[in-house]
N, C-alpha and C positions, 0 to 999 in steps of 0.2 A: 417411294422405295428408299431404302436407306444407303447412304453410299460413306462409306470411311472415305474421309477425305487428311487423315493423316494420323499422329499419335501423339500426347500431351506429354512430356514439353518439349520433342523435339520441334514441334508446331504450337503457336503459339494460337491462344486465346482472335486474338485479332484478325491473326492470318486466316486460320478456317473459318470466320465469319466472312472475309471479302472472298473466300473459293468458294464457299456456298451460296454466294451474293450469284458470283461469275456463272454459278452451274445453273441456279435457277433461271437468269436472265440470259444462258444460251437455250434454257428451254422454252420460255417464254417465245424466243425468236426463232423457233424451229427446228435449232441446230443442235444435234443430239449425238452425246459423245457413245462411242459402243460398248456393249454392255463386256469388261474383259471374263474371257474365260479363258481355262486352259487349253493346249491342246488337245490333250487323253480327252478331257470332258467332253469340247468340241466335236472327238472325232467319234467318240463311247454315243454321243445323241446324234449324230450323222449316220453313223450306220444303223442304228435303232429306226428312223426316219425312212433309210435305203430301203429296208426288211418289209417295210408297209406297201411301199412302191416298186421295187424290183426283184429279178429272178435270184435265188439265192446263190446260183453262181457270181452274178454282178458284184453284189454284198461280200463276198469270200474275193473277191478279187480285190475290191476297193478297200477293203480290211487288210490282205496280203502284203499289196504294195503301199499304203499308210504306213503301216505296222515296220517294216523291212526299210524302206528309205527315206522316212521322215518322221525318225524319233525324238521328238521336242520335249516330249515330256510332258513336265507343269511349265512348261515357256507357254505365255501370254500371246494370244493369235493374232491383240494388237504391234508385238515385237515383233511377227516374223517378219524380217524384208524380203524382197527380190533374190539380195545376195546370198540369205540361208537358203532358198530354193534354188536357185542356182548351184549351189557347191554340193548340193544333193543329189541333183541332176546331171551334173559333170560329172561325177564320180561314175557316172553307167555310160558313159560313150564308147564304150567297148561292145556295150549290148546295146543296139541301138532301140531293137526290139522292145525291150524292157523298160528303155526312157523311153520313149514314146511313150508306153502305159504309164507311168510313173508320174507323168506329167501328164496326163491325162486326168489319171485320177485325184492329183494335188490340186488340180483349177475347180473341178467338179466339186471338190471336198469344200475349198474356200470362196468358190461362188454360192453354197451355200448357207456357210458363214455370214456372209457380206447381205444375203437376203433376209437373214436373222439378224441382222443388226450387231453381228459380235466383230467385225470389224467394218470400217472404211470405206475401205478400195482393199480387193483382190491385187494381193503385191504378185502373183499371175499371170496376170489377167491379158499382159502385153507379152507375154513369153511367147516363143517359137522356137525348134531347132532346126536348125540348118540342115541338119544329116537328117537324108531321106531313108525311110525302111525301104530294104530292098528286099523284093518278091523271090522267092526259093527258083532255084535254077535245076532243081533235082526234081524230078516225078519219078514215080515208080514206072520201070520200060512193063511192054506186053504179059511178058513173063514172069514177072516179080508179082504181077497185078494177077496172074493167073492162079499163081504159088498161094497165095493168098487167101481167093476167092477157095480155091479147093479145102486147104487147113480148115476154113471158116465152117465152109456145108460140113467136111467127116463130121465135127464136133455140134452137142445138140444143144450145149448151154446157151443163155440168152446173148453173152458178148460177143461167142461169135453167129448167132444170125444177124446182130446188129451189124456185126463185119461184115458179112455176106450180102443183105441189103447194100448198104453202103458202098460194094464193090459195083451192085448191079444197076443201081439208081442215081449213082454221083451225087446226093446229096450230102449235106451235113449231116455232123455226128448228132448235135442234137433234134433235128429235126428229125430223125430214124430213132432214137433214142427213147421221145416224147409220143410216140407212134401210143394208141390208147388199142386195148382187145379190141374196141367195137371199128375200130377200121381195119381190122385185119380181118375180122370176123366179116363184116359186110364185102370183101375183097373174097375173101373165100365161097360165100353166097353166088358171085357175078359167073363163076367156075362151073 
């Protein structure tokens, strides 16, 4: 593979001979420097990668928050430190909610990095925050939940049976959502 190892004459004839000495004889012994990329490129073939293996909400989320709180740009993924994730990260302790995801998706993003060889160490990878998410303190009371259920039935479009399902089953949105004709259809048969 070809690798510029610098430009004539600010590098001299000599010098790029003992770095290409240095580079072969770290590969000879194993030790292999990462391939640098950028970050857009990094994160442009991580979510192409995502799209093969997860649901396309996943992808639209891990694109959202890359995209929103960790604009590198053409910064090299061997420069990022600790400390540019961090100052990224700290900027959202007001939402805890959101660092949390944030930082989710940034280790996810650079453990995959790190498995492709384009960088190291996941500068990551030891990260944790201190602030715990806290669980919503509001439900909807009896009545609210009633109000609800009722709007959902008057109306015949699909978002709100989804509502009305969801009112009567307590499940998730997407798992009411992802419901296919042939299980409603076969649930109409048992009738």
């Amino acid at each position: 593979r070809l690798t510029t190892i610098g430009r004539y004459p600010a590098l001299t004839l000599a010098k790029a001979r003992d770095e290409a000495k240095r580079i072969l004889a770290e590969q000879a012994l194993g030790r292999f420097r990462p391939i640098s990329v950028a970050w857009d490129e990094g994160k442009q073939q991580f979510l192409a990668d995502c799209h093969r293996k997860n649901r396309p909400r996943t992808v639209n989320d891990y694109a959202r928050l890359l995209n929103r709180h960790f604009p590198f740009g053409r910064k090299r993924l061997t420069d990022i430190s600790p400390q540019d994730i961090y100052r990224r990260v700290d900027r959202l302790a007001d939402r805890p909610g959101e660092q949390h995801h944030a930082l989710v998706a940034v280790k996810v993003f650079l453990n995959w990095a790190h498995a492709r060889h384009y960088i190291e160490d996941n500068p990551c990878s030891r990260m944790i925050l201190r602030q715990r998410v806290n669980a919503r303190d509001r439900v909807l009371s009896q009545a609210e939940l009633a109000a609800v259920y009722r709007t959902a039935f008057e109306h015949t479009d699909v978002f709100s049976s989804i509502v009305a399902l969801l009112v009567l089953t307590g499940q998730r949105r997407d798992e009411i959502a992802n419901l296919s004709r042939q299980h409603q259809e076969r649930d109409d048969r048992r009738k």
